[in-house]
C-alpha positions as a printed NumPy array, in Angstrom:
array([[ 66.665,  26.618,  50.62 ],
       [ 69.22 ,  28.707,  52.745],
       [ 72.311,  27.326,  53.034],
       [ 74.256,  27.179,  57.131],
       [ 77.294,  26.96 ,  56.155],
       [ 78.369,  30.634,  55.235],
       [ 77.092,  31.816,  58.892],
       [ 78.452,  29.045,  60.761],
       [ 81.947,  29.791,  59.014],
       [ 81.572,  33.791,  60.024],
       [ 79.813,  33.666,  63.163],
       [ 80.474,  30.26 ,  65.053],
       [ 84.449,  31.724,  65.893],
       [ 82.557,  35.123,  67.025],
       [ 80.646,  32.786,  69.179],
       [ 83.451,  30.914,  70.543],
       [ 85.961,  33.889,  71.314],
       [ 83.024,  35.212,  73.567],
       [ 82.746,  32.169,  75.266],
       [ 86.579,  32.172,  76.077],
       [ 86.358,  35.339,  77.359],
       [ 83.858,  34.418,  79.817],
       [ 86.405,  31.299,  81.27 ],
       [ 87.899,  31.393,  83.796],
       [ 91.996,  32.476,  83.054],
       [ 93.445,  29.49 ,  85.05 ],
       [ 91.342,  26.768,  82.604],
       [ 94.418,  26.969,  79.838],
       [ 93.38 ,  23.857,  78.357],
       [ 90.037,  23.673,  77.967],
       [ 90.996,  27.085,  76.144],
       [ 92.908,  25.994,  74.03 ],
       [ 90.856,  23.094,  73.309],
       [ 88.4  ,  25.529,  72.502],
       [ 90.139,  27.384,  70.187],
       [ 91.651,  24.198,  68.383],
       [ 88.131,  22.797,  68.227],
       [ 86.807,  25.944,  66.149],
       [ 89.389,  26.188,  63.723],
       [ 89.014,  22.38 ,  62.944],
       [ 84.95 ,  22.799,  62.831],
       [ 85.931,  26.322,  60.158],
       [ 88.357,  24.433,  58.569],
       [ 85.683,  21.528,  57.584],
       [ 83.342,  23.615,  56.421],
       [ 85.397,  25.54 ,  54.677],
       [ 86.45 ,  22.433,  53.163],
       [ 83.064,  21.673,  52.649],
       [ 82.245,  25.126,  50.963],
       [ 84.904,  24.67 ,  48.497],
       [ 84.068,  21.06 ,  47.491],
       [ 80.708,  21.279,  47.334],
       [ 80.468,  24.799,  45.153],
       [ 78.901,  23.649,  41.495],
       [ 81.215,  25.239,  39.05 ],
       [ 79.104,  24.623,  36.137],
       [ 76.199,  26.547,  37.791],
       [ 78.824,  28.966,  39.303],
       [ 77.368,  32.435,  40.515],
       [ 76.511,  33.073,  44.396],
       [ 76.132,  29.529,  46.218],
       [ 75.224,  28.505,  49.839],
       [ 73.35 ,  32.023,  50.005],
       [ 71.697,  32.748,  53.456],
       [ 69.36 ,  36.386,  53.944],
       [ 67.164,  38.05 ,  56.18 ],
       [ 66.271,  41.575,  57.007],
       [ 68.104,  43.299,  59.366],
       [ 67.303,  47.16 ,  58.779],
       [ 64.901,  47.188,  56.026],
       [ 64.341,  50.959,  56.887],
       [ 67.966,  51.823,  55.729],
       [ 68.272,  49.2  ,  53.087],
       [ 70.554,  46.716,  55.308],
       [ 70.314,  43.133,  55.231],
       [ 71.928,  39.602,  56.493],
       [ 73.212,  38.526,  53.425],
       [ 75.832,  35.795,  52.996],
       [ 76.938,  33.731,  49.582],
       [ 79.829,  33.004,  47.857],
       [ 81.116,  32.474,  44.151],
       [ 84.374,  30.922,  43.154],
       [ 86.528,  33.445,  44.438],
       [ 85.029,  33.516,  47.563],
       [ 84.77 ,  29.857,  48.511],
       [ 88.712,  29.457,  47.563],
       [ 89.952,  32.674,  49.5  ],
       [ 87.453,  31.188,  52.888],
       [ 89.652,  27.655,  52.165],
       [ 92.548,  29.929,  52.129],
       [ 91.475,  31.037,  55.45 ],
       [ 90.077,  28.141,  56.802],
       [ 93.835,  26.501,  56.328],
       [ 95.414,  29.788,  57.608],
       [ 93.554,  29.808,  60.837],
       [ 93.721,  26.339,  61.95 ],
       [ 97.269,  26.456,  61.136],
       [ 97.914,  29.68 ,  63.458],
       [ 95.952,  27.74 ,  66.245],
       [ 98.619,  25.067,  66.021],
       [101.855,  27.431,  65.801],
       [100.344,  29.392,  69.045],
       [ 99.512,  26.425,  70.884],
       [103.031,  27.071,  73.564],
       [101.567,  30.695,  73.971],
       [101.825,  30.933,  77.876],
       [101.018,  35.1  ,  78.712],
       [ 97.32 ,  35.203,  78.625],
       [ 96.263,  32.274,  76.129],
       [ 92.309,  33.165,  76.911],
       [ 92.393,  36.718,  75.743],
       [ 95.138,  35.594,  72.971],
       [ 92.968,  32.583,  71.164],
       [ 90.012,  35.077,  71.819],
       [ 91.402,  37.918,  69.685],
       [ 92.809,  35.345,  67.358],
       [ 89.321,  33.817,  66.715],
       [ 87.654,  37.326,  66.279],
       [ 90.1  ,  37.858,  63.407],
       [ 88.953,  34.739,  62.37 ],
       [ 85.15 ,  35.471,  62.226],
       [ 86.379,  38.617,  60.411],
       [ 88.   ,  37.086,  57.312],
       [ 85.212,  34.447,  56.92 ],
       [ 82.598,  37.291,  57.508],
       [ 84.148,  39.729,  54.66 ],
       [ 84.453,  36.213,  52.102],
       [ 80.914,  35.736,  52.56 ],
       [ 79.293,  38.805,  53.05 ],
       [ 76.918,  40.262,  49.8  ],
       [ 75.763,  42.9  ,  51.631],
       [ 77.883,  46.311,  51.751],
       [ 77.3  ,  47.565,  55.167],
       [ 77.558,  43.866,  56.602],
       [ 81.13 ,  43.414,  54.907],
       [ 82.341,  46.793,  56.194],
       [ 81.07 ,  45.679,  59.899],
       [ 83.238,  42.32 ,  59.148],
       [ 85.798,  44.547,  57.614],
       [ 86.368,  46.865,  60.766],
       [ 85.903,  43.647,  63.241],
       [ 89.269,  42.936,  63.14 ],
       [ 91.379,  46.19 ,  63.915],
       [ 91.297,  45.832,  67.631],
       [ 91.944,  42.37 ,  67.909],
       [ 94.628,  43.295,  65.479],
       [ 96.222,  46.254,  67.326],
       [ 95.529,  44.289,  71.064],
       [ 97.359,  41.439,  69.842],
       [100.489,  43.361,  68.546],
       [100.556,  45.619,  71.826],
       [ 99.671,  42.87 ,  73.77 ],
       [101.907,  39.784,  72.625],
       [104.304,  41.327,  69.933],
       [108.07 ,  42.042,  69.414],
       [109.077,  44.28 ,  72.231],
       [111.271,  46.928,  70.187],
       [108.478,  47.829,  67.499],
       [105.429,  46.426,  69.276],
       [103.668,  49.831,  69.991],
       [105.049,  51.454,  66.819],
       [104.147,  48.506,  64.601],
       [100.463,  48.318,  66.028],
       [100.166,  52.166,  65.891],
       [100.752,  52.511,  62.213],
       [ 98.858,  49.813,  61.264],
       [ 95.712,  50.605,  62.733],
       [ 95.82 ,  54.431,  61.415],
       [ 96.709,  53.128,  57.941],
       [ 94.302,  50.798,  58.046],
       [ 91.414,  53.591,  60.094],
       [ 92.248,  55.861,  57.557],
       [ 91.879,  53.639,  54.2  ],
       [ 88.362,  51.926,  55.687],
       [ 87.353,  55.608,  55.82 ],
       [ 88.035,  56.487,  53.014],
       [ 86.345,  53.135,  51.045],
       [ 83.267,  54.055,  53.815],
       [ 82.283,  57.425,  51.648],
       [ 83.066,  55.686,  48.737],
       [ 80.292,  53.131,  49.701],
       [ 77.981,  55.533,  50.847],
       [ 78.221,  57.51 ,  47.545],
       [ 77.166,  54.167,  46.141],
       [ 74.616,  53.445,  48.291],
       [ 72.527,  57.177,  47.595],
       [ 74.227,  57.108,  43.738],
       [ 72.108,  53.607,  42.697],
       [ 68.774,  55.168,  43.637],
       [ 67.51 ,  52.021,  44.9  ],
       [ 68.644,  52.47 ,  48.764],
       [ 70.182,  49.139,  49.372],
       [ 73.436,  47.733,  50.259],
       [ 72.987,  44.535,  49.059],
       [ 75.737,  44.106,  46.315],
       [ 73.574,  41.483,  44.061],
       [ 70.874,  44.941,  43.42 ],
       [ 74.402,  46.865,  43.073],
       [ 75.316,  45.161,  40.361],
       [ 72.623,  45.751,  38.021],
       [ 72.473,  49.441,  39.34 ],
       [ 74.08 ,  50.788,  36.279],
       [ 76.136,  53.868,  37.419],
       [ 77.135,  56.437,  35.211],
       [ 80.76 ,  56.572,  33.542],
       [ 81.392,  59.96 ,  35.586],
       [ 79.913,  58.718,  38.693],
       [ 81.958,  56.095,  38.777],
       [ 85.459,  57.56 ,  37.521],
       [ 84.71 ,  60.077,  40.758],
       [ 84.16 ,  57.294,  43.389],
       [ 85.94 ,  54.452,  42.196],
       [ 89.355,  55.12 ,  43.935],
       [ 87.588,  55.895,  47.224],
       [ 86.683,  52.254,  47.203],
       [ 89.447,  50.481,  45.624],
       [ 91.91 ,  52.372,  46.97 ],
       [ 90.567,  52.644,  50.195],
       [ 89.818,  49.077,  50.794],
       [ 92.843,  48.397,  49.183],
       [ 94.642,  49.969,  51.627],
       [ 95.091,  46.648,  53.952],
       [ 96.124,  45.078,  50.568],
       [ 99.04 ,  46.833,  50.913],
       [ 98.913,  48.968,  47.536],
       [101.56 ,  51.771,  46.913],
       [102.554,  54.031,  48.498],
       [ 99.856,  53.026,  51.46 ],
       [102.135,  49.937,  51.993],
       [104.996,  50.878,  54.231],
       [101.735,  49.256,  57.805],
       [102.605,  45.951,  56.137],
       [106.161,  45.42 ,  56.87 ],
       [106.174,  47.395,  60.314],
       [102.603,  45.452,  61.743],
       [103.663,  42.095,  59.793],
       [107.174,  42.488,  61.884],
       [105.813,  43.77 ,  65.442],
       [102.782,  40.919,  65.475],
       [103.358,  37.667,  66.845],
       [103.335,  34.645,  64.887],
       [100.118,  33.697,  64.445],
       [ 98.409,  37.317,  63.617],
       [102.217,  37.663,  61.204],
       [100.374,  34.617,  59.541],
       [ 96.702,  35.983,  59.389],
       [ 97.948,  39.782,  58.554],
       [100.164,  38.804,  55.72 ],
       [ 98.144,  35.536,  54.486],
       [ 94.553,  36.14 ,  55.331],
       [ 93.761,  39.441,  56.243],
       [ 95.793,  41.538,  53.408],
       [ 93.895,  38.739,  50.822],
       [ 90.836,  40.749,  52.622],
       [ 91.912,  43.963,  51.645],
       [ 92.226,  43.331,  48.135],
       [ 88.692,  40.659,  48.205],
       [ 86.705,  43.703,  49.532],
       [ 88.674,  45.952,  46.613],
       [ 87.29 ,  43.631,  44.26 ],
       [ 83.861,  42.924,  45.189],
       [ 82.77 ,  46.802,  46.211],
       [ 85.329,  48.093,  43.426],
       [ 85.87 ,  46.35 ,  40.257],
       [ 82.312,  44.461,  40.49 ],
       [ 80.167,  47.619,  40.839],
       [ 82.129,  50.134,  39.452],
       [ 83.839,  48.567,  36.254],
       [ 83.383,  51.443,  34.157],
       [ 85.757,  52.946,  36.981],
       [ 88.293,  50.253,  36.769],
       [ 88.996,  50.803,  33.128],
       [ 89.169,  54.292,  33.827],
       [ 91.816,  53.954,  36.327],
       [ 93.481,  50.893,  35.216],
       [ 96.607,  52.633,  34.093],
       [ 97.42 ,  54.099,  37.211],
       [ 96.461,  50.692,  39.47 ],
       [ 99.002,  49.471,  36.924],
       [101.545,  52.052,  37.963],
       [101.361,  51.45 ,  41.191],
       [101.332,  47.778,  41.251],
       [104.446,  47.511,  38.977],
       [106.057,  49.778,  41.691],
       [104.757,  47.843,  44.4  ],
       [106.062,  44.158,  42.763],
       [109.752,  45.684,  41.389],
       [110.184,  47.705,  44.845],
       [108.967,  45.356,  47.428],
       [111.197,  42.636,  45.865],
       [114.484,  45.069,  45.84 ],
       [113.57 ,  46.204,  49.403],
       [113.245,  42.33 ,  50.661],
       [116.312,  41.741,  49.106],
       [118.782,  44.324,  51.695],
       [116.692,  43.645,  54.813],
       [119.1  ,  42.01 ,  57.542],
       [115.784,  40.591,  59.546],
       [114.63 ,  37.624,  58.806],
       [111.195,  39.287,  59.062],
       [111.341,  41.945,  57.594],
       [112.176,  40.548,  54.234],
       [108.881,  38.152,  54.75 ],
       [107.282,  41.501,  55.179],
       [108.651,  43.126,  52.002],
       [108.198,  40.031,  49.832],
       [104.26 ,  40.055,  50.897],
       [103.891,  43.592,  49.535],
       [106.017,  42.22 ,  46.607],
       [103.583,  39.581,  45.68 ],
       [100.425,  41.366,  46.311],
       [101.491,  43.964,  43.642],
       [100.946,  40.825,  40.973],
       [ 97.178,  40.728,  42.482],
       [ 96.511,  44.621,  41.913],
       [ 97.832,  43.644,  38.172],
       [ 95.812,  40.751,  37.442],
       [ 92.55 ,  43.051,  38.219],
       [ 93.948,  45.829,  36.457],
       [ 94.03 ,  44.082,  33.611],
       [ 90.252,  42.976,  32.996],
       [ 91.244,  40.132,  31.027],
       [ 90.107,  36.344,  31.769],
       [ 93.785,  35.077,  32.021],
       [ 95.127,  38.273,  34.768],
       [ 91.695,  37.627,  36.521],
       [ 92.172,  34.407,  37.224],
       [ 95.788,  34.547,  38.001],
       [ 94.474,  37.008,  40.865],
       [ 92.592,  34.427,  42.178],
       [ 94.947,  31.564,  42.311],
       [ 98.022,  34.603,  43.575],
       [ 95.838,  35.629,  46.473],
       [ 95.383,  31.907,  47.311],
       [ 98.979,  30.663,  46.744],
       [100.007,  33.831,  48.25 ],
       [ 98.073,  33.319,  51.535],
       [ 99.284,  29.409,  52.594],
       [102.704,  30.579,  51.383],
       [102.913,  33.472,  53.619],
       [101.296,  31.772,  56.788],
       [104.114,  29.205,  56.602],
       [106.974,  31.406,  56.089],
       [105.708,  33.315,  59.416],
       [105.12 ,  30.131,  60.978],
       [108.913,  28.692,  60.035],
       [110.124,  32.656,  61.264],
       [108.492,  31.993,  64.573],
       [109.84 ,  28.868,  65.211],
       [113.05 ,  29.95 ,  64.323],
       [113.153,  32.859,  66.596],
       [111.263,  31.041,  69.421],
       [114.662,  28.738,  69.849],
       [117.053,  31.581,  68.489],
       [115.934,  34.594,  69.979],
       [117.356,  36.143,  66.933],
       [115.831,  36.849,  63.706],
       [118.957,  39.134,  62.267],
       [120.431,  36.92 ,  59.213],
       [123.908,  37.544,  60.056],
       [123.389,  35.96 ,  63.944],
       [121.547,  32.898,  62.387],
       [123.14 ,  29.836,  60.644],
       [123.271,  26.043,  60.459],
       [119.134,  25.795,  61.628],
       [118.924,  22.382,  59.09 ],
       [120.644,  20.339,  61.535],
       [118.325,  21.344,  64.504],
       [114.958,  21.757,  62.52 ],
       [115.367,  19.751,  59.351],
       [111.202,  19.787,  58.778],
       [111.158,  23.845,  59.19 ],
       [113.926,  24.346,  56.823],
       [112.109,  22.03 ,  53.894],
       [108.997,  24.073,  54.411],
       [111.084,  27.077,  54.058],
       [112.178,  26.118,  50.811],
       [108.995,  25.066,  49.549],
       [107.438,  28.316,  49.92 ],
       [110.893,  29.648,  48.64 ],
       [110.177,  27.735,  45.44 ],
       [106.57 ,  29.223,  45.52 ],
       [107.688,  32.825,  45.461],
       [110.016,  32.485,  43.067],
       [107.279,  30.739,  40.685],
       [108.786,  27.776,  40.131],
       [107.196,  24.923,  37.484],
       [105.496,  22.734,  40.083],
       [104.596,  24.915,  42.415],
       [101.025,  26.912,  43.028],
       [103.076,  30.258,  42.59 ],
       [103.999,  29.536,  38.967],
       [100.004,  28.383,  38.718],
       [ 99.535,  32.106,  39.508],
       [101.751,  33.86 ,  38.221],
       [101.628,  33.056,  34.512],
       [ 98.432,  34.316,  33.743],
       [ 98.866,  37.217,  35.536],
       [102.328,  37.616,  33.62 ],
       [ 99.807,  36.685,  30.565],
       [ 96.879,  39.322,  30.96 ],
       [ 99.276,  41.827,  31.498],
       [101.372,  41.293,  28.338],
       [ 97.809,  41.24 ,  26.51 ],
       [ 97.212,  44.623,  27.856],
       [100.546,  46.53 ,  28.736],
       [103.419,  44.477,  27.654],
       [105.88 ,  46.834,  29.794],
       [104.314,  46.126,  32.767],
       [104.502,  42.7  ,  32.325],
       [108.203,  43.331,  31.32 ],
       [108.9  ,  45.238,  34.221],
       [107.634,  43.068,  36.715],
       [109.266,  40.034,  35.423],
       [112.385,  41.449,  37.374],
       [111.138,  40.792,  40.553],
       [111.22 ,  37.417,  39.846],
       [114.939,  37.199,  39.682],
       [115.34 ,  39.491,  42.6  ],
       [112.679,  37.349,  44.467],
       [115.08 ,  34.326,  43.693],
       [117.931,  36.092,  44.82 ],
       [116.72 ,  36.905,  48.379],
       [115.097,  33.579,  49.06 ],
       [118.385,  31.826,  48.183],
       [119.869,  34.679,  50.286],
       [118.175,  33.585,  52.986],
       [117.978,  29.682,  52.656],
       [121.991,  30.143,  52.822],
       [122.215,  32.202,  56.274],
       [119.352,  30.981,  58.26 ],
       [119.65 ,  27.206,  57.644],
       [123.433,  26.312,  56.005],
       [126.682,  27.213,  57.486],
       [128.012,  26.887,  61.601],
       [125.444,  27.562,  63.631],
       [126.965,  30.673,  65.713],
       [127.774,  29.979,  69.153],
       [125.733,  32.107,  70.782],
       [122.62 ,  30.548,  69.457],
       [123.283,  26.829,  69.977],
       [122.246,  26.732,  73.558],
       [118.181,  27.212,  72.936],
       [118.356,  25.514,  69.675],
       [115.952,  22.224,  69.44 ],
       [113.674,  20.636,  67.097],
       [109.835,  22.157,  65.932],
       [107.429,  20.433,  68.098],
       [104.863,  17.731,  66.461],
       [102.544,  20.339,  66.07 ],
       [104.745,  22.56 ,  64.043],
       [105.983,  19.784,  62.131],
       [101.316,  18.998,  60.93 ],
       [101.57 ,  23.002,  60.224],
       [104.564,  22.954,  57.595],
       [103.671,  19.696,  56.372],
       [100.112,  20.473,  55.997],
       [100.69 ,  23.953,  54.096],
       [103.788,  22.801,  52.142],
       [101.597,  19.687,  50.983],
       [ 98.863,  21.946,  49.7  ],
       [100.915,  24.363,  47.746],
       [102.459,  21.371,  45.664],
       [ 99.058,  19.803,  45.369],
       [ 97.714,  22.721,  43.534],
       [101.251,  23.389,  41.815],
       [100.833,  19.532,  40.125],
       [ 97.194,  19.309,  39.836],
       [ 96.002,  22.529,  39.416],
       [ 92.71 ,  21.387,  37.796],
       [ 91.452,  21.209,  42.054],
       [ 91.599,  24.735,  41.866],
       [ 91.523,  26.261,  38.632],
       [ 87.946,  25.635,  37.57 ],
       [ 86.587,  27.13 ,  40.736],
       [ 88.003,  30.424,  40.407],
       [ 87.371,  30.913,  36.74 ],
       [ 83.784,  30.297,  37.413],
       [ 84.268,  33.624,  39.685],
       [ 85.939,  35.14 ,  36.94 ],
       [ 83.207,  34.473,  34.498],
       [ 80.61 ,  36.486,  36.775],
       [ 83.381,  39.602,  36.702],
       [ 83.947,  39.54 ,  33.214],
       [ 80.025,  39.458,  32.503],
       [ 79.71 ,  42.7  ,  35.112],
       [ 82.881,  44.206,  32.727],
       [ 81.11 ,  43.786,  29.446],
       [ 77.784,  44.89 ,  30.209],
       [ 79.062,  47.807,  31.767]])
């Protein structure tokens, strides 16, 4: 029996953006309303996904096909295994919550919450998607909503630059992965793009050393790998608050999902082959990123650098191939994504009232926004891995399959996690301790109600999963039981 709840999730946003489109500019609430309505409908099924996915049966759940192009091998094919129901919760959380923070937006709200839900329908569409050619269609969905809403709605200074850059990076890495897909497509012999026949396709060691960093690489592009990273910090800094919170959270979690499923899952002969060098890279990408965060005097900016900080620990855990870094991939790219969203959401509120976000013109925020400033720290104490907290959940066995398989990297890496404490205390100091400056105090005021459901809301579920991490835990290993099968039969 086909399950709804995969295409409702993917295409019931689609639907709704196109309906918004199609209302009249002047109806501002019933827009919004609209909007709000969606991402509470996604975010109940995605609760629903994630609750109701049988861990003990584990595999693809909730799967949903039909033909589409049978002549070319293309299909409608939607299902989801551990991994995938946790990163749609992810962004089921993610969206709703940038509805909320974007709810004051005043210069075109019908063609904003449009864009925002196409981005939406995007993410859900690339977590559920088991067919190659349907995830790259979800995959490239987003990257004019994306660059629109930076030109459109971002930072004035960096807004065309920012939006620029990202959408070549991000054009020229889904290019890339595309002839890497392709390959795979006429490689297999079986003319499909349905990942499930993929998987048992059985391609040869050389074919896939050849075409495995096409698709890794290239899809892992908007995951923000080294040296293809430098569109993270630039688009995450020139977007407005809500797309800061889907770039960074959701859609880099994308990037590195799509890495994994057309990548490591049908070309793990490939991984092994190029697991030192993903190593490499991802060491740089954790150890740099963190130093980088560390001088920026925007507030921003080091949000931006920390995100392709923490992302380098997901590139690790695959690059590992053992159960314990596979998992910790799973839980970082979770933990990573509602930590992210709210430090973007507590950044936008902060700048909304300050009009500032350089460190050195900010100061004494706790006493004006006393609910922003403890969700601040919370996701502080998440990036620094802190017992208690769904970062240390993640990072451990990340820090664990790497020791097991390179002990330097694991070494290595381990420093960002003193520099990572360093900048967030940095920061924690400036923004919210101290006298507030002068020039500041005039448009200073409390979050709104709103706001205060958004930081609550994510800070909540971070320390949920950080204390009980048995809600979580079992669902992604069940994904990581399906990988490591795929990795020792190849």
């Amino acid at each position: 029996m086909q399950s709804p709840i995969l295409p409702i999730l993917a295409l019931l946003p689609l639907a709704a953006a196109i309906l918004l489109l199609f209302l009249p500019a002047a109806k501002r609430n019933l827009i919004r309303g609209i909007a709000l309505g969606t991402s509470i409908v996604t975010l109940v099924f995605s609760f629903i996904a994630f609750f109701a996915y049988d861990t003990a049966a584990a595999g693809y759940q909730f799967q949903v096909s039909a033909e589409w192009l049978p002549a070319l091998g293309i299909g409608f094919h939607m299902g989801a295994d551990g991994i995938g129901v946790a990163m749609i919760l992810m962004a089921g959380l993610v969206v709703f919550s940038g509805v909320m923070v974007s709810w004051r937006v005043e210069d075109r709200p019908r063609e904003f919450f449009a864009f925002l839900l196409f981005l939406a329908s995007s993410v859900f569409g690339v977590f559920a998607s088991l067919d190659l050619f349907q995830l790259f269609i979800f995959f490239e969905m987003a990257v004019f909503p994306k660059y629109l809403m930076i030109v459109m709605w971002g930072y004035p200074k960096t807004k065309e630059y920012g939006g620029m850059k990202l959408t070549l990076y991000l054009f020229l890495g889904s290019m890339v992965a595309l002839i890497g897909v392709l390959a795979m497509y006429f490689g297999s012999g079986l003319h499909t793009f349905d990942m499930v026949a993929l998987e048992k396709a059985g391609f040869g060691l050389e074919f896939q050393r050849l075409w495995f960093p096409f698709v890794f690489i290239g899809f892992g592009v908007l995951g923000g790998i080294f040296p293809f990273h430098s569109w993270a910090p630039d688009g995450h800094v020139a977007a407005p608050t809500a797309v800061s919170m889907l770039l960074a959270g959701v859609e880099m979690k994308v990037g590195v999902f799509a890495a994994l499923r057309a990548g490591l899952m049908l070309m793990p002969d490939g991984m092994r082959a190029w697991a030192p060098l993903i190593l490499v890279l991802a060491t740089i990408n954790v150890v740099y990123g963190a130093f980088i965060a560390m001088i920026q005097k925007d507030f921003k900016y080091v949000i931006g650098f920390s995100s392709v900080s923490h992302m380098g620990l997901v590139f690790i855990g695959f690059a590992t191939l053992t159960p314990e870094g596979l998992t910790g991939a799973g839980l970082q790219m979770f933990s990573h994504g509602i930590m992210t969203a709210l430090f973007f959401a507590v950044v936008g509120m902060v700048y909304d009232r300050a009009h500032t976000r350089n460190l050195n013109e900010l100061g004494g925020l706790f006493k004006y926004m006393p609910i922003a400033m403890l969700g601040f720290v919370v996701g502080g104490l998440v990036s620094m891995g802190m017992p208690g907290f769904s970062g240390f959940i993640a990072e451990i066995p990340i820090y664990m399959g790497a020791w097991k398989t390179v002990p330097l990297v694991a070494i290595i890496s381990a420093l960002s996690i003193v520099i990572t404490a360093a900048y967030i205390l940095l920061v924690v100091r400036r923004v919210f301790f101290g006298e507030t400056p002068e020039p500041i105090k005039a448009g200073l005021s409390d979050i709104t109600i709103m706001d205060k459901i958004v930081v609550v809301m994510l800070s909540l579920v971070m320390i949920i999963i950080g204390v009980f991490p048995s809600v979580i835990v079992p669902v992604i290993e069940s994904g990581v039981k399906h990988i490591l099968v795929l990795v020792g039969g190849a």
